[in-house]
FIMARTI-409784 format. One record per atom (N, C-alpha, C): residue in three letters; chain; residue number from 1; x, z, y; atom name. Coordinates in nm, 2 decimals. Atoms other than C-alpha are relative to their C-alpha. Layout:
<nodes>
<node res="ALA" chain="A" n="NUM" X="X" Z="Z" Y="Y" atom="CA"/>
...
</nodes>
This chain:
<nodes>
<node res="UNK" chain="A" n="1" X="0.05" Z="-0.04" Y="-0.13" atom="N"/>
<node res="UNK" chain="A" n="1" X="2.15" Z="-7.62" Y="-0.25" atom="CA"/>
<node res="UNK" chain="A" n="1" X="0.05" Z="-0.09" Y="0.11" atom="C"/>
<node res="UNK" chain="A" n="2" X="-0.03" Z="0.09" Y="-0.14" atom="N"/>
<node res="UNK" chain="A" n="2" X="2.15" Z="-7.85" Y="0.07" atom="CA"/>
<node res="UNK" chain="A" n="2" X="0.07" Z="0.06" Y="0.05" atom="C"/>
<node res="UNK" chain="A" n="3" X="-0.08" Z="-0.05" Y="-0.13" atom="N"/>
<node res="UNK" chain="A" n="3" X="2.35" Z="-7.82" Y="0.38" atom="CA"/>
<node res="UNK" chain="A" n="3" X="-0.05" Z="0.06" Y="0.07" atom="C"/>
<node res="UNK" chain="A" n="4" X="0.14" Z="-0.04" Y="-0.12" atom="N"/>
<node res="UNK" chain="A" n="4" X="2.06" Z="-7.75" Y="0.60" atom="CA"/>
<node res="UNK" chain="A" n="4" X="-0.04" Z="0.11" Y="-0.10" atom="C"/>
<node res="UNK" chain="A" n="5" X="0.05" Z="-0.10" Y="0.00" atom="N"/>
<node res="UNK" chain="A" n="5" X="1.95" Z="-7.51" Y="0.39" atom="CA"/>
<node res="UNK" chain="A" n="5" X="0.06" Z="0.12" Y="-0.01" atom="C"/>
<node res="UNK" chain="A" n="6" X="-0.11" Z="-0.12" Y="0.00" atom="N"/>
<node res="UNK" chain="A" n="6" X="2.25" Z="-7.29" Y="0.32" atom="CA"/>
<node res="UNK" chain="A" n="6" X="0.02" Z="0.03" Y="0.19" atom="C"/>
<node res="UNK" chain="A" n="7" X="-0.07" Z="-0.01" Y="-0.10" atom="N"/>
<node res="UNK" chain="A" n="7" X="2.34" Z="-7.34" Y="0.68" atom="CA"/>
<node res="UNK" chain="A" n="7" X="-0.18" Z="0.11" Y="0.06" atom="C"/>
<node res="UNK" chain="A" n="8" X="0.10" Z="-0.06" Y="-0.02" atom="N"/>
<node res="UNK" chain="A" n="8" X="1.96" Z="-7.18" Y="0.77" atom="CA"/>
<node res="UNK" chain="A" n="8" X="-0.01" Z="0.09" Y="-0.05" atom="C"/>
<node res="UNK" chain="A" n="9" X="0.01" Z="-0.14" Y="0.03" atom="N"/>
<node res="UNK" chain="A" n="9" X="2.00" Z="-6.91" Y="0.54" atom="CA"/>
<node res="UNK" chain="A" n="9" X="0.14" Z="0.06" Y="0.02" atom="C"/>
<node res="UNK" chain="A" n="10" X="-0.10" Z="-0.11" Y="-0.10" atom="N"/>
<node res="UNK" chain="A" n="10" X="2.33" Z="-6.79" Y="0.72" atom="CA"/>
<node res="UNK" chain="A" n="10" X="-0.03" Z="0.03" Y="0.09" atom="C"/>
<node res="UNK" chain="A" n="11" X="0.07" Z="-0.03" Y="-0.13" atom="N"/>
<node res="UNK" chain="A" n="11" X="2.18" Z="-6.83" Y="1.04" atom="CA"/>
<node res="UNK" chain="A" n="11" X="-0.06" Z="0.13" Y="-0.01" atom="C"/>
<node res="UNK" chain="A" n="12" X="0.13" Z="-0.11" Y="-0.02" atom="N"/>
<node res="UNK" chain="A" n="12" X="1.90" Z="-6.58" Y="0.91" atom="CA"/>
<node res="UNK" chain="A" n="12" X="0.08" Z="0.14" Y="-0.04" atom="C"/>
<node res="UNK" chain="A" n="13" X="-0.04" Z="-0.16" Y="0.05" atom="N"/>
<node res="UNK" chain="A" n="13" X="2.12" Z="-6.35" Y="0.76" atom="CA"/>
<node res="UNK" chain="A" n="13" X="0.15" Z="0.02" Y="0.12" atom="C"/>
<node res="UNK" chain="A" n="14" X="-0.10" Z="-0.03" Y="-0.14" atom="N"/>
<node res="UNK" chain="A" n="14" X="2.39" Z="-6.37" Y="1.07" atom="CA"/>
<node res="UNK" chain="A" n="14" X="0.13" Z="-0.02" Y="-0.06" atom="C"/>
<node res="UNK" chain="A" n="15" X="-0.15" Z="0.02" Y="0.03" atom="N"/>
<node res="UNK" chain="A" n="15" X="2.70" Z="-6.52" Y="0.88" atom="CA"/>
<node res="UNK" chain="A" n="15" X="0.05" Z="-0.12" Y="0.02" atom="C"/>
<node res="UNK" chain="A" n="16" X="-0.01" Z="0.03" Y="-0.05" atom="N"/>
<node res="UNK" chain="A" n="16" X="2.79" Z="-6.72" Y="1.12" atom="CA"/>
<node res="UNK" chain="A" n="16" X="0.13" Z="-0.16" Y="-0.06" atom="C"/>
<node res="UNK" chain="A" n="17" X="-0.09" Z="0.05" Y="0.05" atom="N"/>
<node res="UNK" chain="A" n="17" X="3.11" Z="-6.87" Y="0.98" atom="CA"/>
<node res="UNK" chain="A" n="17" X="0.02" Z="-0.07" Y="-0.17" atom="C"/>
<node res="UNK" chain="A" n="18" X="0.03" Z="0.07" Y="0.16" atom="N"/>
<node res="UNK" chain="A" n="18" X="3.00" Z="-6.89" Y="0.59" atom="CA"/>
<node res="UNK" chain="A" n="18" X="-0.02" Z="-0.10" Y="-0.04" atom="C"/>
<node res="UNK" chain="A" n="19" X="0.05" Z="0.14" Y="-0.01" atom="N"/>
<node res="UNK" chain="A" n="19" X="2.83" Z="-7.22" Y="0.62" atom="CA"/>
<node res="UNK" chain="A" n="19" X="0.10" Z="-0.06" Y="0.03" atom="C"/>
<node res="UNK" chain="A" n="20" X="-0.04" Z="0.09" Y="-0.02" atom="N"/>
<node res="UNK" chain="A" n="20" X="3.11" Z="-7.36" Y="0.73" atom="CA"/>
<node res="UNK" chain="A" n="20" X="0.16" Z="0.02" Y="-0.04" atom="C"/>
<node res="UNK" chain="A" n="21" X="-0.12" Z="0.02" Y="0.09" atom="N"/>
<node res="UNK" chain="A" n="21" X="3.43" Z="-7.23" Y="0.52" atom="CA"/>
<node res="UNK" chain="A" n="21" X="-0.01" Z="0.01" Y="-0.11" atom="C"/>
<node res="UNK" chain="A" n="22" X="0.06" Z="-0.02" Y="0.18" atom="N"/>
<node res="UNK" chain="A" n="22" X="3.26" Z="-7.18" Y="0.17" atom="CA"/>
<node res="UNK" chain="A" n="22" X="0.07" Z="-0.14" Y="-0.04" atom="C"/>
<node res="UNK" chain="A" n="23" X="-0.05" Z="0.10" Y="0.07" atom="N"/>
<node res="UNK" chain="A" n="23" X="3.37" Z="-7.51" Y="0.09" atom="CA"/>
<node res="UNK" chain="A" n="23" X="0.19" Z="-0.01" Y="-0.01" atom="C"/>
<node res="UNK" chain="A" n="24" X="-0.16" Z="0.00" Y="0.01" atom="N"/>
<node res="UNK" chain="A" n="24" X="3.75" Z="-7.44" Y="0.17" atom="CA"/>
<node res="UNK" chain="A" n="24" X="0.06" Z="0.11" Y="-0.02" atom="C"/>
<node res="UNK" chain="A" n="25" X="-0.03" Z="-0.13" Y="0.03" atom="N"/>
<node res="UNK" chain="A" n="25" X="3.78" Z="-7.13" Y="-0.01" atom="CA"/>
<node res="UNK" chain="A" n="25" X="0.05" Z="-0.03" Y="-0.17" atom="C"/>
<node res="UNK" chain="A" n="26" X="-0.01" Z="0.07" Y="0.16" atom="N"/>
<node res="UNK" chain="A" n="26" X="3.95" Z="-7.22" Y="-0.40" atom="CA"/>
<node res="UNK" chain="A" n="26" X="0.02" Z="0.15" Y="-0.05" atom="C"/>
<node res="UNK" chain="A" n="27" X="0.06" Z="-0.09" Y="0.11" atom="N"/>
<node res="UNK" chain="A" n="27" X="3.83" Z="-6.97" Y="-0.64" atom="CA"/>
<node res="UNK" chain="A" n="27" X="0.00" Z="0.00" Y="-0.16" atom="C"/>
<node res="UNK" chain="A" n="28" X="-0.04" Z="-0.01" Y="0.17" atom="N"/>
<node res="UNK" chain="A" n="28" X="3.90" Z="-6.86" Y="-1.01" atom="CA"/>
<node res="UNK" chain="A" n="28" X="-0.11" Z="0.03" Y="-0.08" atom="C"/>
<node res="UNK" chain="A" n="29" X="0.13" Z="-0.11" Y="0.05" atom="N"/>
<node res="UNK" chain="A" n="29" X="3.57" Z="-6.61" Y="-1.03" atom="CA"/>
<node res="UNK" chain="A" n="29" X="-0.08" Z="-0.01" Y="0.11" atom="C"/>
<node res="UNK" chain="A" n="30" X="0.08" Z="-0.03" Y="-0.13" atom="N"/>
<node res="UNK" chain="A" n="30" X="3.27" Z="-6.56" Y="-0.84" atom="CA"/>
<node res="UNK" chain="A" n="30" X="0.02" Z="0.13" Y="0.08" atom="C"/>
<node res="UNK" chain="A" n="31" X="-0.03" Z="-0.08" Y="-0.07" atom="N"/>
<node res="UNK" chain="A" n="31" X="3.35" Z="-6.22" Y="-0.73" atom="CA"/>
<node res="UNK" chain="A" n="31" X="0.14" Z="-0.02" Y="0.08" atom="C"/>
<node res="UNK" chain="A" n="32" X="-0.16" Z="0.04" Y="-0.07" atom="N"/>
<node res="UNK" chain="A" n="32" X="3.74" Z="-6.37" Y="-0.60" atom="CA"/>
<node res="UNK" chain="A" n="32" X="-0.09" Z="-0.09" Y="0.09" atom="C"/>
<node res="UNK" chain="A" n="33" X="0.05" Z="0.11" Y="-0.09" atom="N"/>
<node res="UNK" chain="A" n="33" X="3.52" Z="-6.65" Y="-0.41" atom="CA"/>
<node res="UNK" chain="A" n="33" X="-0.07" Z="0.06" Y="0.09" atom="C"/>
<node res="UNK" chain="A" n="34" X="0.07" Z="-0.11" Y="-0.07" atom="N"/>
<node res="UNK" chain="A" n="34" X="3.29" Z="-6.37" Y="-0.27" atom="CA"/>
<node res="UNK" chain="A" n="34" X="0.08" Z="0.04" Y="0.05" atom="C"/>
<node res="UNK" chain="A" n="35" X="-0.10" Z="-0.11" Y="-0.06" atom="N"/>
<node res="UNK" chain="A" n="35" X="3.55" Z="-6.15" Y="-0.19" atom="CA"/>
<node res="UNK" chain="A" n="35" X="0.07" Z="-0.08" Y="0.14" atom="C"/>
<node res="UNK" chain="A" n="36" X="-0.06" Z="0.06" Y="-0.07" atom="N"/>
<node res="UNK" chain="A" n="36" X="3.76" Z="-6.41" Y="-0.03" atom="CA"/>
<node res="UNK" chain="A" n="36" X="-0.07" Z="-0.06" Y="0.15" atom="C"/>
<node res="UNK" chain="A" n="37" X="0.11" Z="0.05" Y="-0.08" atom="N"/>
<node res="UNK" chain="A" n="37" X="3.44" Z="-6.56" Y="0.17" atom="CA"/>
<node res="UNK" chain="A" n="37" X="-0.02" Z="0.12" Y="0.09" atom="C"/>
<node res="UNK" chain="A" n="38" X="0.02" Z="-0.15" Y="-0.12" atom="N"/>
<node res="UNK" chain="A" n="38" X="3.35" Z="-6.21" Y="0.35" atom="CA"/>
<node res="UNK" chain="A" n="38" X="0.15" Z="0.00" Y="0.06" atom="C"/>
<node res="UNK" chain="A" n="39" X="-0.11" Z="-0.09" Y="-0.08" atom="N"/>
<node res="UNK" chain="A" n="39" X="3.70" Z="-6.11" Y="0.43" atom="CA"/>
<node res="UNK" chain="A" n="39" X="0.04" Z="-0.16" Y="0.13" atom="C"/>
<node res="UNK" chain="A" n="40" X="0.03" Z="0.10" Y="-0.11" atom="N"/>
<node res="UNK" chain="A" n="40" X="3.66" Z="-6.51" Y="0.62" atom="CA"/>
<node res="UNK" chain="A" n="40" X="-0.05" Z="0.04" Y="0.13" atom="C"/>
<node res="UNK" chain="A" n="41" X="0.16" Z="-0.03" Y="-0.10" atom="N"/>
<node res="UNK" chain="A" n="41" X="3.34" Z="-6.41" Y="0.79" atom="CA"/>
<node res="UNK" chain="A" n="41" X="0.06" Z="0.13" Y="0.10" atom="C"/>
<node res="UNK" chain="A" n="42" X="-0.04" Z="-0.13" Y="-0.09" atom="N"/>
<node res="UNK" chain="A" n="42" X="3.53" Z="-6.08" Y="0.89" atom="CA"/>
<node res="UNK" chain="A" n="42" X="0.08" Z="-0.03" Y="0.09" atom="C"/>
<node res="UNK" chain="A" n="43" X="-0.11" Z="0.03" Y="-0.08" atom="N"/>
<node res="UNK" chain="A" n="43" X="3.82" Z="-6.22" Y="1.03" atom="CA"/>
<node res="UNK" chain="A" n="43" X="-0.06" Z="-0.07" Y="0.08" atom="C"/>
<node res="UNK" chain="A" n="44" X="0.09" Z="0.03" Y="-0.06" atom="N"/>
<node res="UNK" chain="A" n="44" X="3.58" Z="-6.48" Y="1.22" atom="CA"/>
<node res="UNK" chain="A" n="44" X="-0.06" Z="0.13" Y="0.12" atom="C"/>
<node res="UNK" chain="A" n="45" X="0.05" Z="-0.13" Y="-0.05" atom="N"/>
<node res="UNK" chain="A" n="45" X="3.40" Z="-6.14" Y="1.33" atom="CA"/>
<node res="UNK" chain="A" n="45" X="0.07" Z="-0.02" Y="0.12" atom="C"/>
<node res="UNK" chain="A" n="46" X="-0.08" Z="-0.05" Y="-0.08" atom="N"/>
<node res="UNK" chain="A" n="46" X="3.68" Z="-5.97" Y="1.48" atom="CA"/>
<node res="UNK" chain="A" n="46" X="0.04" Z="-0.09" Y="0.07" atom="C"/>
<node res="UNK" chain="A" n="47" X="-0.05" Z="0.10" Y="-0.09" atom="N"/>
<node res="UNK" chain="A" n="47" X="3.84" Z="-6.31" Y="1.65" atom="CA"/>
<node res="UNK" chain="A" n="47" X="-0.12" Z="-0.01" Y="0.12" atom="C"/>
<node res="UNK" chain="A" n="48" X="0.11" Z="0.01" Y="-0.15" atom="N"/>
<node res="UNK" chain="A" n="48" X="3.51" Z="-6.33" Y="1.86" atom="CA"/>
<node res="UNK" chain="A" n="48" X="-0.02" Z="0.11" Y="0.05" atom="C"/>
<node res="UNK" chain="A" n="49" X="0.00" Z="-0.09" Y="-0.06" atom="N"/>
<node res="UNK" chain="A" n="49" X="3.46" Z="-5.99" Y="1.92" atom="CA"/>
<node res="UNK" chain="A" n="49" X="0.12" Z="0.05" Y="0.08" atom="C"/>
<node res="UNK" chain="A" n="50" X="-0.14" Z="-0.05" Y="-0.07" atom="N"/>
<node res="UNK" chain="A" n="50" X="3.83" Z="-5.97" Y="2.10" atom="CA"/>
<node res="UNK" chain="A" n="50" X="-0.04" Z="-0.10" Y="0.11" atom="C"/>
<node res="UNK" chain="A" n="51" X="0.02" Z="0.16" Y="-0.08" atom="N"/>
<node res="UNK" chain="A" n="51" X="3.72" Z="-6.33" Y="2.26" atom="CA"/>
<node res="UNK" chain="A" n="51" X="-0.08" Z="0.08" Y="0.09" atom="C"/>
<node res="UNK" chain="A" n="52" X="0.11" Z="-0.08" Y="-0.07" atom="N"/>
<node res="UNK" chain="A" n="52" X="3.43" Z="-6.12" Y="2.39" atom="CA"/>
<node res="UNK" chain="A" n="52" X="0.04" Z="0.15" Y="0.09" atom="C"/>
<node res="UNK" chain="A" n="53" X="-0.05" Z="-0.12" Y="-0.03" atom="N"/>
<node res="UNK" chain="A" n="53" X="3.61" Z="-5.82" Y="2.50" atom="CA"/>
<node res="UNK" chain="A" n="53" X="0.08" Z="-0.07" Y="0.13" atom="C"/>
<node res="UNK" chain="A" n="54" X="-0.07" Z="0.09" Y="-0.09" atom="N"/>
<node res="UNK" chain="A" n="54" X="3.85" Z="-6.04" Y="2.69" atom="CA"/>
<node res="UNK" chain="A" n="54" X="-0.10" Z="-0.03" Y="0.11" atom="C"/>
<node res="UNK" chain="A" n="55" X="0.07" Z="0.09" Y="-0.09" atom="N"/>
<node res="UNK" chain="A" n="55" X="3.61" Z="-6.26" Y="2.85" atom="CA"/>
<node res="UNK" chain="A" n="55" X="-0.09" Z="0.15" Y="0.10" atom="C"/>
<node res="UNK" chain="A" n="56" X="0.11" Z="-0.08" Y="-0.08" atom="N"/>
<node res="UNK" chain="A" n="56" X="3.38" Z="-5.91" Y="2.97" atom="CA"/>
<node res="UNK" chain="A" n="56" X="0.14" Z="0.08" Y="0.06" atom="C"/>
<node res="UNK" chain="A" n="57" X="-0.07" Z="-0.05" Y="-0.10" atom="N"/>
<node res="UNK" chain="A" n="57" X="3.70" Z="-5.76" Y="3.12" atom="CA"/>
<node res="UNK" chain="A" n="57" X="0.07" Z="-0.08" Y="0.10" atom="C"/>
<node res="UNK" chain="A" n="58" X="-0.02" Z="0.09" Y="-0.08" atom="N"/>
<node res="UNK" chain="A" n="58" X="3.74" Z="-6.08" Y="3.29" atom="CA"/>
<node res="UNK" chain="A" n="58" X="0.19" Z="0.01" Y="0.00" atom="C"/>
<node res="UNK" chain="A" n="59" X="-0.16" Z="0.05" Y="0.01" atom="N"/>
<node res="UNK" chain="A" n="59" X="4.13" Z="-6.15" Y="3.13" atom="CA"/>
<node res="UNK" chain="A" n="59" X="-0.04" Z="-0.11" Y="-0.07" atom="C"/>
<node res="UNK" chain="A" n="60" X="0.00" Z="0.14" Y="0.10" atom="N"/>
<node res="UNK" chain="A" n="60" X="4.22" Z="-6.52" Y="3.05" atom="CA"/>
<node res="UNK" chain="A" n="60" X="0.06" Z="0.01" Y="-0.08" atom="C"/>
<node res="UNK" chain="A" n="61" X="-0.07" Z="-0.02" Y="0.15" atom="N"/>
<node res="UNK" chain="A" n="61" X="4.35" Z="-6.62" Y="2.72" atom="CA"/>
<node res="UNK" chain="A" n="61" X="0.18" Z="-0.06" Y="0.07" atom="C"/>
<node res="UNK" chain="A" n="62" X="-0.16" Z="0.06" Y="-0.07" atom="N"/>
<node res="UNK" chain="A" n="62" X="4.73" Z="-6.70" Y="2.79" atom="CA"/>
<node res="UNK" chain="A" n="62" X="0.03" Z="-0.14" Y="0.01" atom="C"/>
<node res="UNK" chain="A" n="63" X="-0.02" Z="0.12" Y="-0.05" atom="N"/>
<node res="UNK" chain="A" n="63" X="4.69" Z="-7.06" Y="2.81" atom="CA"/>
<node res="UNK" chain="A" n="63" X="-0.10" Z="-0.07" Y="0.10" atom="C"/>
<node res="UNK" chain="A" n="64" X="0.06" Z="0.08" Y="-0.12" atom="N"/>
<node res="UNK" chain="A" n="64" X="4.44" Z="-7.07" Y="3.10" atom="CA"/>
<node res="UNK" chain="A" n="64" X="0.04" Z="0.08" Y="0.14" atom="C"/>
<node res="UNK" chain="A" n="65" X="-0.02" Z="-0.04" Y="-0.17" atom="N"/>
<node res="UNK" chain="A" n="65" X="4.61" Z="-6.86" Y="3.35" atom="CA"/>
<node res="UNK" chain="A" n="65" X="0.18" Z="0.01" Y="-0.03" atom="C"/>
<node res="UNK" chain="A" n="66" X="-0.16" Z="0.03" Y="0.00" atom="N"/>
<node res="UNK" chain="A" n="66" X="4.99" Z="-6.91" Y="3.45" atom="CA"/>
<node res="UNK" chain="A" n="66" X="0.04" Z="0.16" Y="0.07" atom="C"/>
<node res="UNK" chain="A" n="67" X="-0.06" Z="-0.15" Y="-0.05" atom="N"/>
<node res="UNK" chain="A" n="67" X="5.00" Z="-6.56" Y="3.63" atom="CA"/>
<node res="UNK" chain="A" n="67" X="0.00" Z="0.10" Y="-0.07" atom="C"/>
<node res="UNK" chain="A" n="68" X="0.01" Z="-0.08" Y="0.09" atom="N"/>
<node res="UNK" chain="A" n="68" X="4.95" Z="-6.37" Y="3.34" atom="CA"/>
<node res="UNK" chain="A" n="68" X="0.13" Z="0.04" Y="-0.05" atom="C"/>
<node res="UNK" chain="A" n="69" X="-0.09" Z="-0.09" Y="0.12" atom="N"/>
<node res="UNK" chain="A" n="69" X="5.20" Z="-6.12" Y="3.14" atom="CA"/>
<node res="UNK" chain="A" n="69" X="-0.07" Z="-0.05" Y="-0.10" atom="C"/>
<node res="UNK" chain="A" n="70" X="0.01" Z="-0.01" Y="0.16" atom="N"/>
<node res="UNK" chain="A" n="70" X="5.22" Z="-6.19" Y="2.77" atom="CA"/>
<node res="UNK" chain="A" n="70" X="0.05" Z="0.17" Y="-0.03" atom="C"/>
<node res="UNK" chain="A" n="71" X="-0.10" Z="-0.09" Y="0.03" atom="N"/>
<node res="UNK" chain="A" n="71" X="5.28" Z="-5.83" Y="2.61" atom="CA"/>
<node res="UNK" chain="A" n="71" X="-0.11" Z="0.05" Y="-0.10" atom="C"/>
<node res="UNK" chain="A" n="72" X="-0.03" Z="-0.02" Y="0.16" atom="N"/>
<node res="UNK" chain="A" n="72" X="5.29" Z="-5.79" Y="2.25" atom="CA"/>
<node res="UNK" chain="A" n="72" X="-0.12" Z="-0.15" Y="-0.01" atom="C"/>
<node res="UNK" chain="A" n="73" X="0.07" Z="0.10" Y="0.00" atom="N"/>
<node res="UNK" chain="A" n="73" X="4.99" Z="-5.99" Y="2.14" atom="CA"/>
<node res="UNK" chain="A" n="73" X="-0.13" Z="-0.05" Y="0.08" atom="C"/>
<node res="UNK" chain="A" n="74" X="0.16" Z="-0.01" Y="-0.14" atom="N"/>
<node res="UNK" chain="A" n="74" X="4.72" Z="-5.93" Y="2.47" atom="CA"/>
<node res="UNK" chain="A" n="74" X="0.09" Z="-0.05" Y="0.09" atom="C"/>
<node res="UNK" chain="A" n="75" X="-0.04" Z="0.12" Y="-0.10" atom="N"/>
<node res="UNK" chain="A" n="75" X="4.73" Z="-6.17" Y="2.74" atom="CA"/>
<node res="UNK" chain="A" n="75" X="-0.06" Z="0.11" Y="0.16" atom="C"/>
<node res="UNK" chain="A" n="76" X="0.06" Z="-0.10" Y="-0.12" atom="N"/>
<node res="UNK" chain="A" n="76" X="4.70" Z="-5.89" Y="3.08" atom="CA"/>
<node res="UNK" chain="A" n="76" X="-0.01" Z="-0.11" Y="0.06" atom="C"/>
<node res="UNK" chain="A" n="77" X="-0.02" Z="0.08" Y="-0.14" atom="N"/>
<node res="UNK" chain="A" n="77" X="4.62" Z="-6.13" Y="3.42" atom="CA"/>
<node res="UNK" chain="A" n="77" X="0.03" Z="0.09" Y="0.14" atom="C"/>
<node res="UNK" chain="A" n="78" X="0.02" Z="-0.05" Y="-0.12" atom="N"/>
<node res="UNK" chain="A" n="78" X="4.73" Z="-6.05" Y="3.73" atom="CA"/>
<node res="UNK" chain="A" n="78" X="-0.09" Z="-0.01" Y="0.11" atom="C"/>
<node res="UNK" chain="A" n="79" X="0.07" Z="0.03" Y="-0.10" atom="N"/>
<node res="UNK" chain="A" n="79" X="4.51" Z="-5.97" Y="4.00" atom="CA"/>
<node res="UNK" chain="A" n="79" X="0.04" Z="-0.08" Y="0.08" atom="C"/>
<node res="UNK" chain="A" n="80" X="-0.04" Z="0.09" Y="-0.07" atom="N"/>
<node res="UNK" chain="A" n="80" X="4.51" Z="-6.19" Y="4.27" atom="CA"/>
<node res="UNK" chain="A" n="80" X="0.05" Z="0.01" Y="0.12" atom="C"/>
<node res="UNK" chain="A" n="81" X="-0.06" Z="-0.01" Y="-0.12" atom="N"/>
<node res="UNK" chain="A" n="81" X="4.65" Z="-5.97" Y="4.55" atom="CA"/>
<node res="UNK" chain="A" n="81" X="0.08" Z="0.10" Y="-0.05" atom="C"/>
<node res="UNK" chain="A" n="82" X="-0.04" Z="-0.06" Y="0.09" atom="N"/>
<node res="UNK" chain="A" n="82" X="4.89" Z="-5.85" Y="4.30" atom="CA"/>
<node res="UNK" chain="A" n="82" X="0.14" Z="-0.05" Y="0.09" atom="C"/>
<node res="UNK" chain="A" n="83" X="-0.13" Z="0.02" Y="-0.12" atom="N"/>
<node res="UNK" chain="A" n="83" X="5.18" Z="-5.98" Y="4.58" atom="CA"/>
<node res="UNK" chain="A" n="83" X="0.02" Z="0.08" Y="0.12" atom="C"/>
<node res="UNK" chain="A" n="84" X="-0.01" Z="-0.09" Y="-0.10" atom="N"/>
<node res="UNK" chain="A" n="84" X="5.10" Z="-5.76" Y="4.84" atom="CA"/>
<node res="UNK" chain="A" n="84" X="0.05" Z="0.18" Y="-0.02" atom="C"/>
<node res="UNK" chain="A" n="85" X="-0.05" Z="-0.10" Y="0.00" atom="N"/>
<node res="UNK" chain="A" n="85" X="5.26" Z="-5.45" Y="4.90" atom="CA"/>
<node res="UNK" chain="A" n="85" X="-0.08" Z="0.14" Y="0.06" atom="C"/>
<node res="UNK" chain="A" n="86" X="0.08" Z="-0.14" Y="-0.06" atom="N"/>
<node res="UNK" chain="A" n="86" X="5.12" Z="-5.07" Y="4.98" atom="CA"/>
<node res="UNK" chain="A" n="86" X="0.04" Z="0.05" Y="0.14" atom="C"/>
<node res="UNK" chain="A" n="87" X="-0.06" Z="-0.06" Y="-0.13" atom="N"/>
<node res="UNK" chain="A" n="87" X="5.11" Z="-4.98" Y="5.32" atom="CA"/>
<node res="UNK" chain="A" n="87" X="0.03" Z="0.15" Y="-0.01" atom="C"/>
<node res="UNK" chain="A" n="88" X="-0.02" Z="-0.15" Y="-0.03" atom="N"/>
<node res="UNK" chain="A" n="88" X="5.33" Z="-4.70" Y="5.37" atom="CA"/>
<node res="UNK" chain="A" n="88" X="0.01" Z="0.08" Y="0.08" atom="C"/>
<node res="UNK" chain="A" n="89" X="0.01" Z="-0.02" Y="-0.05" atom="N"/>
<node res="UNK" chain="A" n="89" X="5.33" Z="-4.64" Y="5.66" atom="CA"/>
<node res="UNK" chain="A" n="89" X="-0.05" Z="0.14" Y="0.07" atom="C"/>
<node res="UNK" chain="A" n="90" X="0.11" Z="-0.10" Y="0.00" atom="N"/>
<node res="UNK" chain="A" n="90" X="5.06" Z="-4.33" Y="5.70" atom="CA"/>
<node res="UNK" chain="A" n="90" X="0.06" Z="0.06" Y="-0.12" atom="C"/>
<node res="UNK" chain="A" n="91" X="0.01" Z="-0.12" Y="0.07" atom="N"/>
<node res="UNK" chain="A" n="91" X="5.14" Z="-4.01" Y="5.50" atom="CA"/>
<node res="UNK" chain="A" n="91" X="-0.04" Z="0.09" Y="0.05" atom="C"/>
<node res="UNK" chain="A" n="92" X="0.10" Z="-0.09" Y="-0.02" atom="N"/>
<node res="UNK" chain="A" n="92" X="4.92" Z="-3.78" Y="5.44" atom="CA"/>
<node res="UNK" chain="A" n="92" X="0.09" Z="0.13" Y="-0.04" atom="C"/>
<node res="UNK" chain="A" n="93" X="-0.06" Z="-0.16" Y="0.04" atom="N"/>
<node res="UNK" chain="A" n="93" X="5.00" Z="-3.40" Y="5.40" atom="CA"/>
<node res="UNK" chain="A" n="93" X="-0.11" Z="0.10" Y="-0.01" atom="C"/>
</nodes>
């Protein structure tokens, strides 16, 4: 099978990453080479779908913003009027 063509029938079937670790996957069996290939594709998955999560709640990755918390493995940002203080001034009752 070509390159071009395997890489066109991932496209079609939406396995985005298959085409391009199938060859650095070492395998004993074809069900171990399968097995190992999906659980690729998955991991792929999930890394963009956090990428995607991230980017739509509008937080940077921890090496493109310096005002950011690190805490555990999620990168929070601080807002940018995250230095200002609450006027306390006015209490309500």
């Amino acid at each position: 099978m070509t390159d071009s063509l395997l890489q066109e029938q991932c496209k079609m079937l939406k396995l985005g990453s298959v085409s391009q670790t199938y060859n650095e996957i070492p395998f004993e069996s074809r069900e171990q080479f399968l097995t190992d290939l999906f659980a690729e594709e998955l991991r792929n998955r999930e890394k963009n779908r956090h990428r995607r999560r991230l980017k739509r709640a509008g937080v940077s990755p921890p090496d493109q913003n310096a005002r950011g918390v690190l805490m555990g493995q999620h990168h929070i940002a601080a807002p940018p009027d995250h230095d200002r203080t609450p006027d306390r001034t006015e209490v309500h009752r």
